[in-house]
C-alpha positions in Angstrom: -13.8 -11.0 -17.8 -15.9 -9.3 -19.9 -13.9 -6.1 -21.5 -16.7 -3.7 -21.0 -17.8 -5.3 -17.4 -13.9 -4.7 -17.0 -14.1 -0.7 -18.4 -17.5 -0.3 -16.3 -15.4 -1.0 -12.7 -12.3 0.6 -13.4 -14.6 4.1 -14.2 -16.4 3.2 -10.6 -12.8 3.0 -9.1 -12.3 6.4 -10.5 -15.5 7.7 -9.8 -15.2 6.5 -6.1 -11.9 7.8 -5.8 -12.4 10.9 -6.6 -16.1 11.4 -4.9 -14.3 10.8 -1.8 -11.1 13.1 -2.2 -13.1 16.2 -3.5 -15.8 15.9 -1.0 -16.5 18.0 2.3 -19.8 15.8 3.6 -19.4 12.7 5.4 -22.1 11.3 3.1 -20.3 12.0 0.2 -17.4 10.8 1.5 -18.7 7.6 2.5 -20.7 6.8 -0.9 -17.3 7.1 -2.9 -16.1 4.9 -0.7 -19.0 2.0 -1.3 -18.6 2.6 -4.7 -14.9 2.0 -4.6 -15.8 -1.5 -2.7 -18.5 -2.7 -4.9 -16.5 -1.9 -7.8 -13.3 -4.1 -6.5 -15.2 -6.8 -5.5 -16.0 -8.5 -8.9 -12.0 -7.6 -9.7 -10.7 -9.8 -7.2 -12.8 -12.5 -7.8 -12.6 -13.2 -11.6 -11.0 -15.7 -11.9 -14.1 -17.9 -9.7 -11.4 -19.7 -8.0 -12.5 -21.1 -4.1 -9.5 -18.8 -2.7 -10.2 -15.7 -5.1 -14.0 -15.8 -3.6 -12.6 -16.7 -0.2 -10.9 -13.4 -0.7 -13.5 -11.5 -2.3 -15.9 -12.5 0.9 -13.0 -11.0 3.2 -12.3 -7.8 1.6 -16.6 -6.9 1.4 -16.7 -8.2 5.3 -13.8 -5.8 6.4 -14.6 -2.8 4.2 -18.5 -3.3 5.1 -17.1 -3.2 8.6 -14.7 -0.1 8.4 -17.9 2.0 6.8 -20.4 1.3 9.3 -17.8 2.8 11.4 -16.7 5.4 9.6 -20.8 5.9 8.9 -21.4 5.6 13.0 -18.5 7.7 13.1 -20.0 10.8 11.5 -23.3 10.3 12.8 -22.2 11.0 16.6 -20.2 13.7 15.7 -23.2 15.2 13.8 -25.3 14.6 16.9 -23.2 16.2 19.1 -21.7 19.2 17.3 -24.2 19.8 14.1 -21.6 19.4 11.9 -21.2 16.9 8.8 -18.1 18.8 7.5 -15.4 16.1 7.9 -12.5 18.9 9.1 -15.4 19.3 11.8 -14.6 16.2 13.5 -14.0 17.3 17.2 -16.0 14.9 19.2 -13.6 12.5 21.1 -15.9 9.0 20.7 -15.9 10.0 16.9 -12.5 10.6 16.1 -11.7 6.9 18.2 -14.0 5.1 16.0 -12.9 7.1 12.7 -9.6 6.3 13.5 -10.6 2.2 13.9 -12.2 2.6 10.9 -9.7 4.3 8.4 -7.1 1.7 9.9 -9.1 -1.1 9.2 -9.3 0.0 5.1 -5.4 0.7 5.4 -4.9 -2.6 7.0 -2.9 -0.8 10.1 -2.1 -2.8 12.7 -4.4 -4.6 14.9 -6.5 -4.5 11.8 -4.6 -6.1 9.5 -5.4 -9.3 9.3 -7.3 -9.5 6.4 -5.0 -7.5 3.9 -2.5 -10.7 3.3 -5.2 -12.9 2.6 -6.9 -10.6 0.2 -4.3 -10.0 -1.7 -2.6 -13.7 -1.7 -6.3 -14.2 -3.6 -6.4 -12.0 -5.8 -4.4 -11.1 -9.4 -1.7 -9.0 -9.4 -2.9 -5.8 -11.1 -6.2 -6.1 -8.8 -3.5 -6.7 -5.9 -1.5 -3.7 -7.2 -4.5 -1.7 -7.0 -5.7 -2.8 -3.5 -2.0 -1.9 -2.2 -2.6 1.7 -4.2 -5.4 3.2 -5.2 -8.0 1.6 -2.8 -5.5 3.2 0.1 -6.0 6.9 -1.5 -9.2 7.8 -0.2 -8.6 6.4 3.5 -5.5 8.6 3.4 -7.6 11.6 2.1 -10.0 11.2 4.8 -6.7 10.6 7.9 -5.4 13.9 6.1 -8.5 16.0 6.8 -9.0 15.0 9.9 -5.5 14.7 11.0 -5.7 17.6 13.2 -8.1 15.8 15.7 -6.9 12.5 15.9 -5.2 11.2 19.0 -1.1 11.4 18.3 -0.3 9.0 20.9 -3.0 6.5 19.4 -1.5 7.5 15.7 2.0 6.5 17.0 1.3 3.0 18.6 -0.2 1.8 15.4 2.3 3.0 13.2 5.4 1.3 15.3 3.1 -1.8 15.6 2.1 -2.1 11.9 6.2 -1.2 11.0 7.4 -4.3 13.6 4.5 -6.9 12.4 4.8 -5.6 8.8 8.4 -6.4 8.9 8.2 -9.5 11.2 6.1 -11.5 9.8 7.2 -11.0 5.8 10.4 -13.0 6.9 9.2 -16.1 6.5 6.9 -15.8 3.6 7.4 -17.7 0.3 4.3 -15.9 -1.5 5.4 -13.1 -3.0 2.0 -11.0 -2.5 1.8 -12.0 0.9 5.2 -10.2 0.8 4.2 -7.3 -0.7 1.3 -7.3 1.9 2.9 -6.9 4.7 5.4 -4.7 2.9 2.6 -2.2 3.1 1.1 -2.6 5.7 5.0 -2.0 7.2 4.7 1.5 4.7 1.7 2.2 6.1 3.2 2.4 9.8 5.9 5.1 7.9 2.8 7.6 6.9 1.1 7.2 9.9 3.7 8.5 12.6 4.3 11.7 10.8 0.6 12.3 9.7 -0.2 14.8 12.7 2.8 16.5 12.5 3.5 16.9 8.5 0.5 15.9 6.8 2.2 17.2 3.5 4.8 14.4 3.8 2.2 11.6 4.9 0.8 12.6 1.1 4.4 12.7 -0.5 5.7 9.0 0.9 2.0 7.8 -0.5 2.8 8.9 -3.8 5.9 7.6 -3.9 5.3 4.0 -2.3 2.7 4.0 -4.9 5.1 4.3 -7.6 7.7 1.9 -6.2 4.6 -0.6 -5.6 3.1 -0.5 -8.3 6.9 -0.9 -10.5 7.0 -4.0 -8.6 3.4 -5.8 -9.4 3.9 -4.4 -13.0 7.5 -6.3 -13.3 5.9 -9.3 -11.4 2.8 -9.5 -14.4 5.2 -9.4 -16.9 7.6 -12.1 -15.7 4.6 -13.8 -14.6 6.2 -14.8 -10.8 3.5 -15.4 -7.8 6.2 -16.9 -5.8 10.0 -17.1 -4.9 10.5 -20.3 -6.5 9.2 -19.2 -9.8 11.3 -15.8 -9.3 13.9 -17.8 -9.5 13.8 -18.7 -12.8 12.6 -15.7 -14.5 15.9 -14.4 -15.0 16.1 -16.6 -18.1 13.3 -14.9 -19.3 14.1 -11.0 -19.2 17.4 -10.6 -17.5 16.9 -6.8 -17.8 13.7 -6.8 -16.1 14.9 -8.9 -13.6 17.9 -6.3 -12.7 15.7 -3.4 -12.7 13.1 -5.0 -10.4 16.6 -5.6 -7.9 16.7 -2.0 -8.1 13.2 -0.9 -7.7 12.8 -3.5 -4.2 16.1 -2.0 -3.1 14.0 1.2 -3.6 11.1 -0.1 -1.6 13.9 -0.6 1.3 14.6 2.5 1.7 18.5 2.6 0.2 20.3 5.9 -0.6 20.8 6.8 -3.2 17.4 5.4 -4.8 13.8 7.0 -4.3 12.7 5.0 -1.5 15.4 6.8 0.6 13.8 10.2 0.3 10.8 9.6 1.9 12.1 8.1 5.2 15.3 10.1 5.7 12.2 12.9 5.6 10.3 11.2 8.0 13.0 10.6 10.6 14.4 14.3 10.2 10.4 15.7 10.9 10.4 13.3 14.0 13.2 14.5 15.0 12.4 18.4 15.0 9.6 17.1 17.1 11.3 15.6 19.2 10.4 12.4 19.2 14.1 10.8 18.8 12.6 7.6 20.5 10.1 6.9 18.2 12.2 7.5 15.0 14.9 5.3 16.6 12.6 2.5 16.8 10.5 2.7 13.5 14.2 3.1 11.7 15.3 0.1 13.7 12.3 -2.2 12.6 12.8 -1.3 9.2 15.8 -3.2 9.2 12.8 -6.5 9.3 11.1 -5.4 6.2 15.4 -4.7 4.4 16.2 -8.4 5.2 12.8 -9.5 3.3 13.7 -7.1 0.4 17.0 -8.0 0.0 15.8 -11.8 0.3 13.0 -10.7 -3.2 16.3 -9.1 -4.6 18.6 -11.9 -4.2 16.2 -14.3 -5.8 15.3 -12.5 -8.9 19.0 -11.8 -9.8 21.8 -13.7 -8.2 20.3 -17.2 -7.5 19.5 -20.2 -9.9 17.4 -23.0 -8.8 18.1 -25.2 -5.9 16.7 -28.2 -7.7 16.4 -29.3 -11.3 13.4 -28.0 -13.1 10.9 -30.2 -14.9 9.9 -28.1 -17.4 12.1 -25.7 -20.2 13.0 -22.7 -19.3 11.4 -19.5 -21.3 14.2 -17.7 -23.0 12.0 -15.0 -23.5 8.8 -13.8 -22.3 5.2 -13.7 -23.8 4.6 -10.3 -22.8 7.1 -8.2 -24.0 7.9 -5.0 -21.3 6.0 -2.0 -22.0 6.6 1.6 -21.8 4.2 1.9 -18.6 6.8 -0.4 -16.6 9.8 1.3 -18.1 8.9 4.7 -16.9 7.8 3.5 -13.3 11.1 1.5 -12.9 13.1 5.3 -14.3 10.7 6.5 -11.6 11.4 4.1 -8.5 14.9 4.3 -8.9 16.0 7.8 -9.9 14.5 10.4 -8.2 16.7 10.8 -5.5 18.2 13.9 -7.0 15.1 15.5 -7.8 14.5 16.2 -3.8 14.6 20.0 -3.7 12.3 20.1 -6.6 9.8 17.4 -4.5 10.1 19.4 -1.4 9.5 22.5 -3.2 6.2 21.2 -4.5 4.8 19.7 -1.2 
């Protein structure tokens, strides 16, 4: 691609981002979010392969979807109260149909279905930023309008998307398709404690970010798209390989590594809320997505190859690690300690 074509959508990603976080108006709201979907588009599809296009063609159907609702959304709340102010959204219908919306652009289950396919098509820094970024502004808009949303509606979807996220990444070989359903499983996390904590929903985001976007980083440097190829990219950067261990132990949610923090947090807040049910059962199902990251962890580090390779192995990689994936690995893995200082600042 084109490096200025490149420089001109990554400053519309930015642009729509932030449009949507600082606004107040549904209008504004919705155009940073158009502009955030026009400008990802041509992203996932470089590469003008049939399944890149195929998910190009998804992600605009879905996301063209999701706004019409979120659009139709404001509209009848505007009709009905006089109100475009999006902490103003007290109309029942609309805060149904904002909720179908937002959970279609997170992928939440029972609108998930396209998020694995889009990101099985597309490159890994484009599917690093769908799994990141693109999930910002949704969340901006859930936080906003947290306080009218339907809790037991908000609770069904987040158990459901933590079950299927962690069911169905168990038999995946496609390491994108993991990391799919991976977060759509993380998603399910933010979502149960959004109505009662909104500060923490925003704190588990960050930090899924980070551990996600340590993982797709490590991933386009060793250059692995599946587990067969993971395999042998030990050879190539040993190091690498041992810190990525780490940072998808992280992802699991192991003590005493990052990824720990956020849902000891979560489970604590349910708790005080007394909803011991659902935290026993969302910390149960997160035992699916563990056996999946324990599966990625295994394979980059302790396995070789079941069956003679073809081809040499790379003793050493052609793109050397940078400092970028150095400091999210420090990042994903260390921050454990820093907790009072986190919870001070949320």
């Amino acid at each position: 691609m084109n490096p200025y074509a490149k420089l001109t959508f990554s400053l519309s990603l930015v642009l729509g981002t932030t449009i949507t976080i600082s606004s107040n108006h549904w209008m504004m709201a919705w155009t940073g979010l158009e502009i955030n979907t026009l400008a990802i588009i041509p992203l996932i599809s470089k590469h003008h392969h049939p399944r890149a296009i195929e998910a190009a063609i998804k992600y605009f159907l879905v996301q063209a979807a999701a706004s019409t609702l979120l659009l139709f959304s404001s509209t009848i709340n505007a009709w009905h109260t006089g109100q475009w102010d999006i902490t103003q959204l007290t109309h029942p219908t609309s805060s149904l149909l904002m909720t179908m919306a937002i959970a279609m652009k997170l992928g939440l289950v029972p609108f998930h279905f396209w998020f694995p396919e889009v990101l099985q098509g597309s490159p890994l820094v484009t599917a690093m930023l769908l799994s990141t970024v693109m999930k910002f502004p949704p969340i901006t808009i859930l936080l906003l309008t947290s306080h009218s949303l339907n809790p037991t509606l908000l609770t069904m979807m987040a158990i459901a998307s933590a079950a299927l996220g962690g069911w169905m990444g168990l038999n995946q070989t496609q390491i994108r398709k993991i990391l799919a359903f991976s977060s759509i499983s993380h998603m399910g996390w933010m979502t149960i404690i959004l109505i009662y904590n909104p500060k923490l929903t925003l704190m588990t985001f960050y930090l899924y970010c980070i551990m996600t976007a340590t993982i797709f980083m490590t991933l386009n440097s060793t250059n692995s798209l599946k587990l067969s190829t993971m395999m042998t990219s030990w050879a190539k950067t040993p190091a690498l390989n041992a810190s990525m261990m780490m940072a998808l132990l992280s992802l699991a949610g192991l003590p005493p590594l990052t990824g720990f923090l956020p849902k000891w947090l979560i489970i604590q807040e349910l708790s005080k809320q007394e909803m011991t049910t659902s935290a026993t059962i969302i910390a149960i199902l997160s035992l699916l997505s563990l056996f999946f990251y324990l599966r990625l962890a295994y394979y980059s580090t302790i396995t070789l190859p079941p069956n003679p390779m073809n081809q040499m192995k790379q003793w050493c990689t052609n793109k050397p690690t940078n400092t970028l994936v150095a400091t999210l690995i420090s990042l994903s893995t260390l921050l454990l300690p820093a907790s009072p200082m986190i919870l001070a600042s949320i």
